[in-house]
Every structure is written in structure tokens, then in C-alpha cells.
N, C-alpha and C positions, 0 to 999 in steps of 0.2 A: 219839769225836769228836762223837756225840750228844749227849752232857752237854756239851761242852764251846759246843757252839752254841747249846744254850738256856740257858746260864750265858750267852753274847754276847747274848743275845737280854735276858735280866734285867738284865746291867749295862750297858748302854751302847757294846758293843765294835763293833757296826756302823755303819758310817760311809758318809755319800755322798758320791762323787767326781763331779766335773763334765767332761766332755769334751763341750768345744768345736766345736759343727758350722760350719762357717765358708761360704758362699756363693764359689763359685771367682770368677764375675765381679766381683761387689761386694767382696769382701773381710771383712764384714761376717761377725758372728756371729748366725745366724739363728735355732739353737736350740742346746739341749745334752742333751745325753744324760744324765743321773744312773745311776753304776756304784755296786751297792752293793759295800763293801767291807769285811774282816774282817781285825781290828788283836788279834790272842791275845794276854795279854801273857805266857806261854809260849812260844806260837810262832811269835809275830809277825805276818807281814804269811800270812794262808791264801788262798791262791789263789782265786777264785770254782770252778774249776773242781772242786774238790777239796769246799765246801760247798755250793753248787749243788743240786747231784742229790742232797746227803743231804737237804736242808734241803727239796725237793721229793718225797723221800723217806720223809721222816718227817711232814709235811702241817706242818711250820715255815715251809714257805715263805710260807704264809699269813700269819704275823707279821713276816718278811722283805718282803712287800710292802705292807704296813699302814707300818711303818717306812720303807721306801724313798719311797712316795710322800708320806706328812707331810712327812716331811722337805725332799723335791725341792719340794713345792709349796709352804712356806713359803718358801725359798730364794728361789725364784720372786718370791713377793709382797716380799720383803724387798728383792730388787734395784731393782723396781719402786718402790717406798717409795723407794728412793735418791735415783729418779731416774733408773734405767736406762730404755731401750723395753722392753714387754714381749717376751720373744721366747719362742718353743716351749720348754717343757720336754718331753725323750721319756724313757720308763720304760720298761724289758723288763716283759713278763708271759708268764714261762709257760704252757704250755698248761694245769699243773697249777694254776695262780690262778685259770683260768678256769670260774669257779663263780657259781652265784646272788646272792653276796656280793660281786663286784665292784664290779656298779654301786652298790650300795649305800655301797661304802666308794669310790668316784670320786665320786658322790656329794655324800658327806661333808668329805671332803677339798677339793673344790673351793669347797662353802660355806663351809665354816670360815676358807679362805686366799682368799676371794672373788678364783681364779681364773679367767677365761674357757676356757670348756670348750672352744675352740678354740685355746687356748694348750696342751693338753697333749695328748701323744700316746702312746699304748700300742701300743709294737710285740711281736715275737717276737725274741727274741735270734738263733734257728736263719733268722731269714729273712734 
């Protein structure tokens, strides 16, 4: 299963889904959550739960979350470029991402996608 997620990790097989955080009064979508996701095209769709903890495991998660947040925070700018309001992007961060290279790579990522650092939000999945 190792190889097989840094084989996702070289070609492309990780993907970000967007769920919708919605404001109960207003109705309004306020932010969204980016889930990353694994599309094997052996095994199809792999559960987060199942590569998760390997991928945190084997110290991939590191290149799982360099990918998660590019990606999310392009997304972001790309909406906005629409035309959209901006609204929160939020990204899990494991306890194991939390490393000296964080800030370095939010960072990075927010200058490259000249996002406002107050549009994006790092929570813990387990919280």
C-alpha cells in the first residue's frame, strides 16, 4: 500500500473535494473544507482512513499536505478570479505536519495564490 501511495503521490491520483460549510442563519456558504482524496485506478476510490495513518506513517503526509493546500488554495483564488466573495478555505493538519516547514510552506502557498491569510484555516481533523 506504500508504493502504491507514492506511485498517487507521482502521478496525480490525489484529488481535492470541497465540502461546503453553509451558515445555518444566512444560508450562505461561508467556507469549505478541502478533503483530500485517493482515486487508485486498481482500487478505486481508498478510503482516507485506510491512507491517512499510513501516509502519516511513512512521513508522505508531508507531500499530502504540500498537494492538499496548492491545490485548495488555488481553487480559492480561481473562484475569486470568477467572481465569487472570497470565503474561508479550511485544511486538516495533522499533528504529524506540524513541523518547522509549515509555516514555511503556508507561507508559500499563500503568496504564490495571493491569498489573505485570513481566508485560510488549519484545523485538526480529530478536533
Amino acid at each position: 500500500m506504500e508504493a502504491r501511495l507514492r506511485r498517487a503521490l507521482e502521478h496525480g491520483e490525489l484529488e481535492v473535494h470541497y465540502q461546503p460549510q453553509v451558515g445555518f442563519a444566512s444560508g450562505e456558504i461561508n467556507s469549505v473544507e478541502a478533503l483530500l482524496r485517493w482515486n487508485n485506478p486498481e482500487l478505486g476510490w481508498v478510503a482516507p482512513a485506510q491512507f491517512i495513518p499510513l501516509a502519516e506513517e511513512t512521513g508522505l503526509i508531508q507531500a499530502d499536505r504540500r498537494v492538499g493546500m496548492e491545490t485548495a488554495c488555488a481553487q480559492a483564488r480561481a473562484w475569486q478570479d470568477a467572481g465569487l466573495k472570497p470565503i474561508k478555505m479550511c485544511i486538516n493538519v495533522s499533528a504529524r505536519q506540524l513541523d518547522g516547514k509549515l509555516v514555511e510552506t503556508v507561507s508559500r502557498v499563500l503568496a504564490e495564490t495571493a491569498i489573505a491569510p485570513s481566508r485560510l484555516e488549519l484545523k485538526s481533523p480529530r478536533a
